[in-house]
C-alpha positions in Angstrom: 118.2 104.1 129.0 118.7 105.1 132.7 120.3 102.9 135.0 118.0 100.4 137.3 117.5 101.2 140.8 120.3 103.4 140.8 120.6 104.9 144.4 118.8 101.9 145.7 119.4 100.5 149.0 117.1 97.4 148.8 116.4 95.0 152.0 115.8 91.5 150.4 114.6 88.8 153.5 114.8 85.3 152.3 117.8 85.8 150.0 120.2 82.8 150.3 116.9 80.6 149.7 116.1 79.7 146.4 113.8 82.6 145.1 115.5 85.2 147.3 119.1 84.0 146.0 117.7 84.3 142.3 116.7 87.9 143.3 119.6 88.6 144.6 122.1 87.4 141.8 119.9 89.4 139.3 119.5 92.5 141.4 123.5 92.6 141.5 123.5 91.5 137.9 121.4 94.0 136.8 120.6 97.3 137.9 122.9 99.5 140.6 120.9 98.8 143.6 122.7 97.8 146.6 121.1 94.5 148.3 120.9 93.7 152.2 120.4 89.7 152.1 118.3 89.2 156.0 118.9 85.5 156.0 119.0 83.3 159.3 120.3 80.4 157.4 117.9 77.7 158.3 118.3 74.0 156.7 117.4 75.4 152.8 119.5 78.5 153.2 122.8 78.2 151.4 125.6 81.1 150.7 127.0 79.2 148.0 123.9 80.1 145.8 125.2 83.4 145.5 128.6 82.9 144.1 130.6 86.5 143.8 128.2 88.3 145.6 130.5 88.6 148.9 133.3 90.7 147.2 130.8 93.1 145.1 130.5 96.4 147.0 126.7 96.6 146.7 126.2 93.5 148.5 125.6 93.1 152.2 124.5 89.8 154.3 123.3 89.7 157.8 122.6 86.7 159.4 119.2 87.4 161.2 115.6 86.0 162.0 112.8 88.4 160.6 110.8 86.8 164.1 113.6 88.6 166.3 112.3 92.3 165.8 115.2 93.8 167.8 118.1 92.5 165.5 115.4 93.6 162.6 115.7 97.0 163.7 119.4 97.2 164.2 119.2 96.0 160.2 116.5 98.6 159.3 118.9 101.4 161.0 122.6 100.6 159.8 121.1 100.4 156.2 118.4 102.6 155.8 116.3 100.7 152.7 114.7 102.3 150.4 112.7 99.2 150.0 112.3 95.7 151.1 111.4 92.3 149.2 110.1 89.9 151.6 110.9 86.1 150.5 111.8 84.5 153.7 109.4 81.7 154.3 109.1 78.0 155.0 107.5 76.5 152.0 107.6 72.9 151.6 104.0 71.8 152.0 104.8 68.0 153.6 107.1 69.8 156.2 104.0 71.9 157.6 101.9 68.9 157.7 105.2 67.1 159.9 105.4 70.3 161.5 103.2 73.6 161.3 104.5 75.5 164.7 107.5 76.4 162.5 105.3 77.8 159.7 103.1 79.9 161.6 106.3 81.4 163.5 107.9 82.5 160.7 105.3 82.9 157.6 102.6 85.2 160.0 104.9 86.2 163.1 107.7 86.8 161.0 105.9 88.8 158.7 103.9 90.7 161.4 107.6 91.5 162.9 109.5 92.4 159.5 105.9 95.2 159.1 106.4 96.0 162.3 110.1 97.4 161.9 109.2 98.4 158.4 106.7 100.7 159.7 109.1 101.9 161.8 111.5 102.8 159.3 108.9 104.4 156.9 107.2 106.9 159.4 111.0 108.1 159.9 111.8 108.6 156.6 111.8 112.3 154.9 108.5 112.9 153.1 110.3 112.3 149.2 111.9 109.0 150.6 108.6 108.0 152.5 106.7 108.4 148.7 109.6 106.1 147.1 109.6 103.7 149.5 108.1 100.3 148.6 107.4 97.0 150.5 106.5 93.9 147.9 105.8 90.9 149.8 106.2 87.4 147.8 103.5 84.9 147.9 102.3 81.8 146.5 99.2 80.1 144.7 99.0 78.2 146.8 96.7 80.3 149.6 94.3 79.9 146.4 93.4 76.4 147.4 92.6 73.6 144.6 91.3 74.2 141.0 88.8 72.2 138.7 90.0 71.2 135.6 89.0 74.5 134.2 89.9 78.3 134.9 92.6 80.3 136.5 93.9 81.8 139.2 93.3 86.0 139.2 93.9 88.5 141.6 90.8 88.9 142.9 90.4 85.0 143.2 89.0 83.9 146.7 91.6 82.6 149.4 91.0 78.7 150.4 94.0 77.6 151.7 94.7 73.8 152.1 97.7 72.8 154.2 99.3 74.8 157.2 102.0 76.2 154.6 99.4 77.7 152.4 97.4 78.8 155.6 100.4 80.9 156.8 101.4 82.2 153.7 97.6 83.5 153.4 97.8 84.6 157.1 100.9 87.1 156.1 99.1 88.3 152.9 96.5 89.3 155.0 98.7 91.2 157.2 100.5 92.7 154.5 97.1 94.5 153.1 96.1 95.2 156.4 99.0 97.2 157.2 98.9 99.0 153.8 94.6 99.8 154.8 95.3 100.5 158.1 99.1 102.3 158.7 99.5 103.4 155.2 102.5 101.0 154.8 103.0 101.2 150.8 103.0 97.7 150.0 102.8 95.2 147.2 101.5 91.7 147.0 102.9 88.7 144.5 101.8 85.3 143.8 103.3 82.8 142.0 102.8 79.7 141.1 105.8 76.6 141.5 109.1 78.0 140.9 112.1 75.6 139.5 115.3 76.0 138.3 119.2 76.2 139.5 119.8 76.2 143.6 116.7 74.4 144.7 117.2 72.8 147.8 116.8 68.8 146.8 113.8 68.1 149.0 111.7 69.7 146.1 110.0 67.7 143.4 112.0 68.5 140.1 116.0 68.8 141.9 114.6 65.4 144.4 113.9 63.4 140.7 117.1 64.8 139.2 119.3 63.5 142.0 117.4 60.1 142.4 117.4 59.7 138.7 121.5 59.8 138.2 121.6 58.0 141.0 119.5 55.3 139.9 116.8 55.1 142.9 113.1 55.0 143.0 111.3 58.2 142.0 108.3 58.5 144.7 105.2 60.0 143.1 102.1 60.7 145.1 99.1 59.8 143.9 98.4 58.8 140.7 100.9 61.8 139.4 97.8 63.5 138.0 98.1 67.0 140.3 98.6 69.8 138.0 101.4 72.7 138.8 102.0 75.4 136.9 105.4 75.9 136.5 107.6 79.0 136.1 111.5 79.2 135.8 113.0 81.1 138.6 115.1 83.1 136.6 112.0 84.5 134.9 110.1 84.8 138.7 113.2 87.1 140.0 112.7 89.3 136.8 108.8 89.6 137.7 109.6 90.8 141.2 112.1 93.7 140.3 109.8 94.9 137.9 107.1 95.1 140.6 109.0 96.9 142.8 110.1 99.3 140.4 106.8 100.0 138.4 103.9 98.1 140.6 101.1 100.3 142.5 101.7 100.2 146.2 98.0 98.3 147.5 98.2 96.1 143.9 98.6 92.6 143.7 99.9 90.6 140.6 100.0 86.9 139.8 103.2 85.5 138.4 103.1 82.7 136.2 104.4 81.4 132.6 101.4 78.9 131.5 102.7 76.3 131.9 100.8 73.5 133.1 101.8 69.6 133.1 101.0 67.3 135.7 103.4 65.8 137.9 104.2 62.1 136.4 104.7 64.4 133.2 107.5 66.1 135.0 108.6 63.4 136.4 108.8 61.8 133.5 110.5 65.0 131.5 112.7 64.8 134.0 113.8 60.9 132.8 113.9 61.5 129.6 116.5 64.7 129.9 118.7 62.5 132.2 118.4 59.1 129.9 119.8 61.8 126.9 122.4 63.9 129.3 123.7 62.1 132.3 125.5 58.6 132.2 123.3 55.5 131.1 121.4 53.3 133.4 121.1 50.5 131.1 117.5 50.9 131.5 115.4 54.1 130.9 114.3 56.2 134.1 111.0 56.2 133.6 111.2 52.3 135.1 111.9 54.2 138.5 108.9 55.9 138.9 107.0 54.2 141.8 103.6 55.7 142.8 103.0 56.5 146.6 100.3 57.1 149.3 98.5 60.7 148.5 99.6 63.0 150.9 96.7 64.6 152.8 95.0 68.1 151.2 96.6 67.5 148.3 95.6 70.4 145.7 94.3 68.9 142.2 95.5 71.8 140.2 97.1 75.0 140.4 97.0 77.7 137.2 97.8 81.4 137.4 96.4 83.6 134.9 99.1 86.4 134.7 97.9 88.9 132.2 98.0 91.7 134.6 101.4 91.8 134.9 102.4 91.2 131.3 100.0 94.1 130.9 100.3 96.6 133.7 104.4 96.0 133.7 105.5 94.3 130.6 107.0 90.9 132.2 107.2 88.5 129.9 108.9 84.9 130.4 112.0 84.3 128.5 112.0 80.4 128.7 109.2 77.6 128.4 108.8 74.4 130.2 111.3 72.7 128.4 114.5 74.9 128.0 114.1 75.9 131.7 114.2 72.0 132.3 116.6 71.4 130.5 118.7 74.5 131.5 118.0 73.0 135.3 119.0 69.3 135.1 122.6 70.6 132.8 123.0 72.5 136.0 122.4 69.8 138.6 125.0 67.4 136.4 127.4 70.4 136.4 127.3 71.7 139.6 127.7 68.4 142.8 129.8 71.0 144.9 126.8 73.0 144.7 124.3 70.0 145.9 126.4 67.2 148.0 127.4 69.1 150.8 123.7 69.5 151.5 122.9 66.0 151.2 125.6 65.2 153.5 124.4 67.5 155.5 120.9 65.9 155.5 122.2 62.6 156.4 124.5 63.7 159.4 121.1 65.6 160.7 118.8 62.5 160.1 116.7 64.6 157.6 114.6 62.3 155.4 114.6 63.9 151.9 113.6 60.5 150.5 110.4 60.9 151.4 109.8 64.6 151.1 110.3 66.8 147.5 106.6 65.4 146.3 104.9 68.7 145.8 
């Protein structure tokens, strides 16, 4: 079997966040491409997610802001991708509620930016490296908007964003196609539906109950926890994405997703159970934490992703369920605090007030 991506010079934005940093470990792990991580190190941007990846050869980090379009071309012409996989974003949905300048600034202008310079490159390239050349933009359900209790998610599914984070996130998916219709810009579309796993900043729901829960604090639920995600295991996302750059049409979309749908008290309440049988004992079962909060305002009923295309078209298939990625993520949090204290130190010096966010 040939080598992956051998020869590969691939441009990842986003990559000390948590998707971008899962691409990036398995990019190095495995296949020969070299990685450029564009990161500009905002608040959920760590280095330490990407441990070894400073002394491999194939890796590279610049510290830049995909809205600053001359530092993005200085990037685009020291290393000469042969592709790019865009991941930097803001995501966290009751941040761009707080605050949606920051969303529109980076989701739609740093998108428009990063095509910008990307077009740049690609009209220079030689005509065999201009047919190889592939952009594959990452992208949520979330633009979707809310689902009944029935159906799924699809490709050709209707955009109805609800919240200024899924209203940018549409907003760059938009420009993505347009620049593929209009300049010829080979590019590729993904969305997936709620990532979780090792690395993920602690404002999120699933890392947010972990930490509370060995802690022994309250465990804010919105609602009454009926909301229903569909939940994928990062691990399994990064995989997804590699294979769409390496076998997806340029103009195609594909939804990534695992099937797995469970409303949020019964994460939540997964999430006790692992830590009443792994972590040290309460005296008292988890589950007595759980407090239920104020709804937040849009709040999405449901979220599905039907993903047969790209088990289809490209042959992804999840390796773990529901469970063993749970599982596999709360061993992590208990093993790793050197990983996850610093940053809620770091919260805490800043005046950042996680306890109220990590309710998605």
């Amino acid at each position: 079997m040939p080598p992956r991506l051998k020869d590969a010079r691939i441009l990842v934005t986003g990559g000390a966040g948590f998707i971008g940093s899962a691409v990036v470990r398995r990019l190095l792990d495995t296949t020969e491409a070299s990685v450029v991580n564009v990161d500009a190190l905002t608040y959920a941007a760590n280095l330490a997610s990407l441990p070894g990846a400073v002394e491999n050869p194939r890796y590279a980090f610049e510290k830049t802001d995909i809205r600053d379009a001359a530092a993005m071309r200085h990037v685009f012409e020291r290393h000469r991708p042969t592709a790019v996989m865009h991941l930097a974003a803001e995501t966290h949905v009751d941040r761009s509620i707080d605050g949606p300048k920051a969303f529109v600034e980076t989701n739609m202008v740093g998108t428009f930016v990063l095509l910008e310079e990307a077009l740049r490159h690609f009209r220079g390239l030689e005509p065999a490296e201009r047919a190889a050349f592939r952009l594959l933009h990452v992208s949520t359900d979330e633009v979707f908007g809310s689902l009944g209790p029935e159906g799924l998610f699809q490709e050709t599914t209707p955009y109805r964003p609800s919240s200024p984070y899924s209203a940018s996130k549409a907003g760059a998916d938009h420009l993505v196609r347009a620049w593929r219709e209009t300049f010829g810009l080979p590019t590729l579309v993904t969305n997936c539906s709620n990532n979780f796993g090792p690395y993920h900043f602690p404002e999120k729901m699933i890392p947010l109950m972990i930490l509370r829960g060995l802690e022994g604090s309250e465990l804010p639920v919105y609602g009454s926890g009926a909301n229903v995600r569909d939940w994928l295991y990062v691990e399994d996302h990064a995989e997804a994405l590699i294979l769409a750059l390496e076998r997806g049409l340029p103009g195609e979309t594909y939804n990534v997703g695992a099937r797995c749908e469970r409303t949020n008290i019964a994460v939540v309440e997964a999430v006790c159970d692992l830590l009443d049988a792994l972590a040290p004992p309460l005296g008292h079962s988890r589950r007595d934490l759980i407090r239920f909060v104020e709804d937040r305002p849009g709040h999405d009923a449901r979220y599905a992703i039907d993903p047969t295309r790209i088990e289809r078209e490209l042959g992804w298939r999840p390796r773990e369920s529901f469970e063993s990625g749970l599982e596999k993520t709360v061993r992590w949090y208990l093993a790793n605090r050197d990983w996850w204290e610093p940053l809620l130190k770091r919260a805490e010096a800043g005046g950042d007030a996680l306890a109220r966010r990590g309710l998605r």
